[in-house]
C-alpha positions in Angstrom: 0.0 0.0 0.0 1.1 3.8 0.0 3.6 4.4 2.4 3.3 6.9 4.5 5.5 9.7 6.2 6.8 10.7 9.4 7.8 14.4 8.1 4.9 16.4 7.0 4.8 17.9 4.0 5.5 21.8 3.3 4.9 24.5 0.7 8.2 24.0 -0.7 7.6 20.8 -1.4 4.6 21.4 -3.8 6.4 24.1 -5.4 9.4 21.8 -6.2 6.6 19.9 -8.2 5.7 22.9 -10.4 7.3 21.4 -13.5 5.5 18.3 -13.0 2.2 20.0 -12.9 3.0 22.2 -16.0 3.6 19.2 -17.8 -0.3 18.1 -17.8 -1.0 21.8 -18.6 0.8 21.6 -21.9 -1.1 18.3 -22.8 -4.6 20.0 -23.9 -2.5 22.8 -24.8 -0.7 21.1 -27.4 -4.0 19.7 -29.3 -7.1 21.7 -28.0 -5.4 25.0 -29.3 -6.5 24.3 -32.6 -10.1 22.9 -32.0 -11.9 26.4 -32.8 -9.9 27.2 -36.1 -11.1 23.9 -37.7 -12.8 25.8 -40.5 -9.4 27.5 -41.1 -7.5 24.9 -41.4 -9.9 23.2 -43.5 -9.6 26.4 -45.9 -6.0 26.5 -46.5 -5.6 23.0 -46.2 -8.2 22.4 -49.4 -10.2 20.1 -47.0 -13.4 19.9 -44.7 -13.7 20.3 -40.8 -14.6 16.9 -40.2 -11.3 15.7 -41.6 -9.5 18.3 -39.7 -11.1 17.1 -37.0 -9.6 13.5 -37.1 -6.4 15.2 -35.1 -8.6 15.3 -32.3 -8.8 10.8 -32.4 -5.2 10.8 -34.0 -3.5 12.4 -30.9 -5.0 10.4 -28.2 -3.8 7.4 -30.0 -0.4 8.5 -30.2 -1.0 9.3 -26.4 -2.0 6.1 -25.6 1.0 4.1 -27.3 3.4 6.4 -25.2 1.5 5.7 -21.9 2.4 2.2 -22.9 5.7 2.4 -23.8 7.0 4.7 -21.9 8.5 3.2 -18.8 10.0 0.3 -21.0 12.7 3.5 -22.6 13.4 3.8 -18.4 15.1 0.4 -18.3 17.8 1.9 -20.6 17.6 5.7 -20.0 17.5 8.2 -16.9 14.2 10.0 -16.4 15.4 13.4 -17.0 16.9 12.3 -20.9 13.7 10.9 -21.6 12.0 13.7 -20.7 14.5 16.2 -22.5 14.4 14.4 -25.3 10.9 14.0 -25.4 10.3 17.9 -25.2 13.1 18.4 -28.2 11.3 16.0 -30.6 7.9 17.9 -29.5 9.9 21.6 -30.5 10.7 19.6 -33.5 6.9 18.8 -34.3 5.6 21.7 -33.8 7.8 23.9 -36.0 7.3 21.4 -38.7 2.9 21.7 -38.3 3.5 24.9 -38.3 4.8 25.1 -41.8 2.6 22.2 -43.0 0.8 22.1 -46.1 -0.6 18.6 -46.4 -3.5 17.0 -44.4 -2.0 13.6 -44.7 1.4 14.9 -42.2 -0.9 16.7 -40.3 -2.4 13.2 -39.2 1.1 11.3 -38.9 2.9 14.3 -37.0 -0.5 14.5 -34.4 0.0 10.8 -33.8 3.8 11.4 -33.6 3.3 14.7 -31.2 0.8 12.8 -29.3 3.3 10.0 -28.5 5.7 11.7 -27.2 3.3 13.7 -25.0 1.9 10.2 -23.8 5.9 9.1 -23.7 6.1 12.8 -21.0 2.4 12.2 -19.1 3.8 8.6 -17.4 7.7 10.1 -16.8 6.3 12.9 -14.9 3.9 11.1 -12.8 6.7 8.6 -11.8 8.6 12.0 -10.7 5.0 12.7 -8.6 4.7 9.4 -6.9 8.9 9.0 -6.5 8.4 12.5 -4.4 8.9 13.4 -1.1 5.9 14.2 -0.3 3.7 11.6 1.7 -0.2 12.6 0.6 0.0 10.8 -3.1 -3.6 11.4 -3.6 -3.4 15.2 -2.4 -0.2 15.7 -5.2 -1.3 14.2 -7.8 -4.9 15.4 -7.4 -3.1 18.7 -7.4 -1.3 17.5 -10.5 -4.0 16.6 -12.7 -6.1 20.0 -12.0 -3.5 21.6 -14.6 -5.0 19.6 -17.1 -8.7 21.9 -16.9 -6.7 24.9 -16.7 -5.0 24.1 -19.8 -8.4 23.1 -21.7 -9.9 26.2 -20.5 -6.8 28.3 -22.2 -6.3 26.4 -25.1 -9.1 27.3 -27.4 -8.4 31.1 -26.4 -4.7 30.7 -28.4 -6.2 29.9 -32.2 -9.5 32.1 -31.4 -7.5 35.2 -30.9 -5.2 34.9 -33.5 -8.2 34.7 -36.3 -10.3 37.1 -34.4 -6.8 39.5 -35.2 -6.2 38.2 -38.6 -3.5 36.6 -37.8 -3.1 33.1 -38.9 -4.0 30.3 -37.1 -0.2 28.6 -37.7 0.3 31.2 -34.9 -0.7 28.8 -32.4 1.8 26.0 -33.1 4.2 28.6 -31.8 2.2 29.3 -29.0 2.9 25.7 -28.0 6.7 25.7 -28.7 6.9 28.9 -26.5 5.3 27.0 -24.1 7.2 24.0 -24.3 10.3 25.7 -24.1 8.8 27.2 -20.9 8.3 23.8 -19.5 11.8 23.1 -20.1 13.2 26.2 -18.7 11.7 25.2 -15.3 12.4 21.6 -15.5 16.1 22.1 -15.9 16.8 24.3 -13.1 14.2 22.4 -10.4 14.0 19.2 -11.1 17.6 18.3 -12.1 18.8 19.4 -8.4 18.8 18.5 -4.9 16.1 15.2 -4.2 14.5 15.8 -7.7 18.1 15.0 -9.8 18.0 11.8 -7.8 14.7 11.2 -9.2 15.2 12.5 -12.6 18.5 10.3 -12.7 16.7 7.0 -12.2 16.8 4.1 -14.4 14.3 1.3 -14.1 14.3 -2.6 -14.2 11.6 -3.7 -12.4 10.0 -6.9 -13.7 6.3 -7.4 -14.0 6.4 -10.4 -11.7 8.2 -8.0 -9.5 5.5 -5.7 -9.3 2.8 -8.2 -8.9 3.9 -10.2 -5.8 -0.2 -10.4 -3.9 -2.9 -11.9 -5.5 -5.2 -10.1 -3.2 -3.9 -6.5 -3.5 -3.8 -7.8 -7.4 -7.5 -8.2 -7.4 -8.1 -4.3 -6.6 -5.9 -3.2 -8.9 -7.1 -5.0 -11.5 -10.7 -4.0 -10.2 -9.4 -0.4 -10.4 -8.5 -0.7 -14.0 -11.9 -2.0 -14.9 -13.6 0.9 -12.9 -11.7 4.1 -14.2 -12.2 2.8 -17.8 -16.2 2.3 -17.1 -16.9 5.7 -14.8 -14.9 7.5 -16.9 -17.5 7.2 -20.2 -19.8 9.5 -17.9 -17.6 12.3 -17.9 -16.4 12.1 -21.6 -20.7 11.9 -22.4 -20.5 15.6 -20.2 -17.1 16.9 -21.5 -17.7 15.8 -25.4 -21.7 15.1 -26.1 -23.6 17.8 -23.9 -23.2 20.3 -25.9 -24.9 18.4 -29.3 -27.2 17.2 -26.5 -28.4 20.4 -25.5 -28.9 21.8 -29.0 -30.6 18.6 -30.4 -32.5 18.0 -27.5 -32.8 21.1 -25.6 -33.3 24.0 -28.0 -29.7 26.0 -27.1 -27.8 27.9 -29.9 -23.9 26.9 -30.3 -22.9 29.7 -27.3 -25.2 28.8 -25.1 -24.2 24.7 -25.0 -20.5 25.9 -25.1 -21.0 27.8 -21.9 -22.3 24.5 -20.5 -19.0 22.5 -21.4 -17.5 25.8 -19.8 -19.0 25.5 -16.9 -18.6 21.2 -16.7 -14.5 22.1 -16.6 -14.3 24.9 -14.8 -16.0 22.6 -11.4 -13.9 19.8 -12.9 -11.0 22.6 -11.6 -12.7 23.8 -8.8 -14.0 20.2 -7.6 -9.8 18.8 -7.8 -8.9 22.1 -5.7 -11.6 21.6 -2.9 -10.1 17.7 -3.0 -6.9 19.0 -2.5 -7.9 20.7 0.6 -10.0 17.6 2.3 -7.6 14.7 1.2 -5.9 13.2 4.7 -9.2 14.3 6.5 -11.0 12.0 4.9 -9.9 8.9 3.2 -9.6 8.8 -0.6 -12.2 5.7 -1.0 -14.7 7.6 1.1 -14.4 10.6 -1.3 -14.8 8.2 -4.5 -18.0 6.4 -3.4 -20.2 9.8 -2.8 -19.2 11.6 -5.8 -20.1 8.3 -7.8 -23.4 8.5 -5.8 -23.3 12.4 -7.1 -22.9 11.6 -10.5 -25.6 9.3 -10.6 -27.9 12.2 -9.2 -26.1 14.4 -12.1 -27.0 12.5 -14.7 -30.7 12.1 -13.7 -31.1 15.7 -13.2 -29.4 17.3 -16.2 -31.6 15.0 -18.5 -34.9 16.0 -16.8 -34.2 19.3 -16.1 -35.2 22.6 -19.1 -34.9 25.9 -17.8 -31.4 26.4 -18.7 -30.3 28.4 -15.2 -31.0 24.7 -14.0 -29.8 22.8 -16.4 -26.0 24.8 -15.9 -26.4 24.1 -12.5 -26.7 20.1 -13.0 -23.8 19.8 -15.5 -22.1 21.9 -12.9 -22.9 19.7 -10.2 -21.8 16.9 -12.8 -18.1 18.8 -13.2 -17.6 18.9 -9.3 -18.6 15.0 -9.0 -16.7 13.8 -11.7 -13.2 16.0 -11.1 -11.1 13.8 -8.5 -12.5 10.8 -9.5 -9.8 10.5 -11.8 -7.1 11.3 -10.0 -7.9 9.8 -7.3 -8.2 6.1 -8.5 -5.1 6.7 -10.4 -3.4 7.7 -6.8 -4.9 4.7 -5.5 -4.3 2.3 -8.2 -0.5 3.6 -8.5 0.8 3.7 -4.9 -0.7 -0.5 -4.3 2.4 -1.9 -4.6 6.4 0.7 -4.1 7.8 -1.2 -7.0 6.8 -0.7 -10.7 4.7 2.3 -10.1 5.6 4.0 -13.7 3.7 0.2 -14.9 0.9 0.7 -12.7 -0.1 4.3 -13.9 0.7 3.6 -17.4 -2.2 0.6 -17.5 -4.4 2.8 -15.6 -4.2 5.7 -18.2 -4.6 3.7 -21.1 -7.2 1.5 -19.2 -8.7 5.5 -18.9 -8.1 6.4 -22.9 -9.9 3.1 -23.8 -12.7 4.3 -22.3 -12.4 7.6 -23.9 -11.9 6.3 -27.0 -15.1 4.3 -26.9 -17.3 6.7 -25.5 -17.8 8.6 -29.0 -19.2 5.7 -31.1 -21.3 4.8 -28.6 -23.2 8.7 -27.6 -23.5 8.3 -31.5 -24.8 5.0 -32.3 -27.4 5.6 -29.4 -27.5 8.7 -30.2 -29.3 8.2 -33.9 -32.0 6.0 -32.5 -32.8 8.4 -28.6 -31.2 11.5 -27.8 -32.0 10.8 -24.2 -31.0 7.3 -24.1 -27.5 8.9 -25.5 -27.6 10.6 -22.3 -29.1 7.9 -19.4 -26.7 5.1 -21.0 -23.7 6.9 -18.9 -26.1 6.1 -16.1 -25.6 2.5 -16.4 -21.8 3.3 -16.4 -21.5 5.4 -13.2 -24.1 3.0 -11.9 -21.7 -0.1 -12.4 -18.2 1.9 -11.4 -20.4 2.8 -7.7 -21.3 -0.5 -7.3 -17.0 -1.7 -7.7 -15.9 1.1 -5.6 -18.1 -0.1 -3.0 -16.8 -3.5 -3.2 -12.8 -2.6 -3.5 -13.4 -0.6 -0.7 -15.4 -3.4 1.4 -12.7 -5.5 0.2 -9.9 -3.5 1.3 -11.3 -2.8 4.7 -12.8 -5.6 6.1 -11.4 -9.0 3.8 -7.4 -7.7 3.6 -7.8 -6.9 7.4 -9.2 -10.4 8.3 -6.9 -12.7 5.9 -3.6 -10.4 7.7 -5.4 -11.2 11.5 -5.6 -14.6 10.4 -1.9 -14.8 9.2 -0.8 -13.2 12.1 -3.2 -15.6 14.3 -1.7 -18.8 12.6 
């Protein structure tokens, strides 16, 4: 289980984190930035949207092969030339999309781009759990809040350079500024003091290694199952609401945006209250009633129409859904001290399948009941409530019981 500290954890040591966190900022950042200049792009590029908007399945894939890959390049490599390396190959990109001319390397340089963003996502949450700092749930609940943020700004980037008449290539310079940012803070914090220890490690940890109990096996592998079901209600929120609510609910294109707006700005502001309550009360505690609020989320957006209400439900639905995420990656991560770079790359790609699913089904279901495209996330959060309840039960009373009975015998 996650070991715990004597020495409690400071200020300092959260702000020695601060290129850790940046590093899930610049992952929405380096694909959303282009999501509202689609028609642009399409323009110049002698194509539609629609195929424009095929970056938007193309980078998660390439996000998901470096999740999966990436702690096999720390067997051979430190951390910290991974991550350099990674972020010079992503410069690389970037200047080359920027002068771009062909749809066709627009798709293979997303996938490439993606990859090595996936490659960064798993090599800076081993630097997260490898930390000092003793509440792992707290960090990286911290840690994944960036992500919002950076979905909040990224659409700004693009929308502001058309809205000046500037050109929307603009914005893959936007992203190499930022980069470069990212590097200029990783070099000079996280390549000293406890952090170079950290950045300098190279890993050979064996999966049989990593999976020495059969029990504490059992709620891992429970865990992957449950973030890759609860997490199809949140992508039905974060990517479907707004057709949703102009199909079914009569609201112009600004009006369903603001809902989405809304959904991420509590995912933000649910992860920062989490922050604040995590070592109060225990991380499984937390998960179980904001399933049971997500449930009551789901039900009330779809029967709700005055629109006042119905941004109040997909509110409601941002603050149940934000540390649900993090915090079963925290969990599922910190179950066994060796391997954990293995164990959070299966739980995000166990968390991008179900992402990756979620869109064919809203619109399969979809073209038969709008509702039903809705209430079918129901039967999802529904299922993920009921596992949480039984890892939990299973982790308090049936691990306690077979230990007292070792110890006994």
């Amino acid at each position: 289980m996650a070991e715990k500290s004597e020495n409690r954890d400071t200020f300092k040591d959260y702000l020695l984190q601060i290129p850790n966190f940046f590093a899930f900022f610049l992952v929405p950042i380096s694909y959303l930035s282009i999501s509202p200049a689609l028609i642009e792009i399409g323009k110049d590029l002698n194509t539609t949207p629609g195929n424009i908007s095929l970056i938007f399945t193309f980078f998660p894939v390439g996000i998901v092969i470096g999740q999966l890959t990436s702690v096999f390049y720390n067997r051979r490599f430190k951390r910290s030339s991974i991550i350099l390396a990674s972020y010079g190959l992503l410069i690389t990109i970037n200047v080359a999309l920027f002068f771009s001319n062909q749809l066709m390397s627009f798709y293979i340089l997303s996938v490439i781009g993606g990859y090595f963003i996936g490659i960064n996502y798993v090599q800076f949450t081993e630097n997260i759990l490898a930390c000092k700092i003793s509440n792992k749930d707290r960090i990286i609940t911290l840690m994944v809040t960036f992500y919002p943020f950076g979905a909040l700004i990224a659409p700004l980037i693009s929308s502001s350079f058309i809205k000046n008449n500037i050109s929307w290539r603009y914005t893959y310079l936007v992203i190499v500024a930022t980069i470069a940012l990212n590097v200029m803070l990783y070099i000079p914090i996280s390549l000293r003091g406890q952090n170079k220890i950290i950045a300098n490690t190279i890993q050979k940890v064996s999966l049989k290694e990593i999976f020495v109990d059969k029990r504490i096996n059992l709620i891992y592998f429970l865990t992957l199952l449950t973030i890759s079901i609860y997490i199809v209600g949140e992508v039905v929120f974060a990517n479907w609401s707004p057709t949703y609510l102009r199909l079914a609910k009569g609201f112009d294109i600004q009006s369903a945006a603001l809902g989405v707006t809304f959904f991420n700005i509590f995912i933000a502001v649910g992860r920062l209250i989490a922050t604040l309550i995590l070592g109060k009360i225990k991380a499984r505690t937390i998960l179980i009633f904001l399933s049971f609020s997500a449930i009551l989320s789901i039900i009330l957006f779809v029967i709700s129409y005055s629109k006042i209400f119905i941004y109040m439900t997909i509110s409601l639905a941002g603050l149940s859904y934000s540390a649900m995420y993090p915090l079963l990656l925290s969990s599922g991560s910190t179950l066994y001290k060796k391997g954990r770079g293995m164990l959070s790359s299966m739980l995000f790609a166990s968390a991008f399948f179900g992402i990756a699913a979620t869109p064919f089904m809203t619109r399969k279901i979809g073209s038969f009941n709008l509702i039903f495209s809705i209430l079918f996330a129901l039967i999802f959060s529904g299922t993920s409530t009921l596992l949480l309840i039984f890892i939990n039960y299973y982790e308090k009373y049936r691990l306690k019981k077979l230990d007292n009975n070792k110890i006994q015998s």
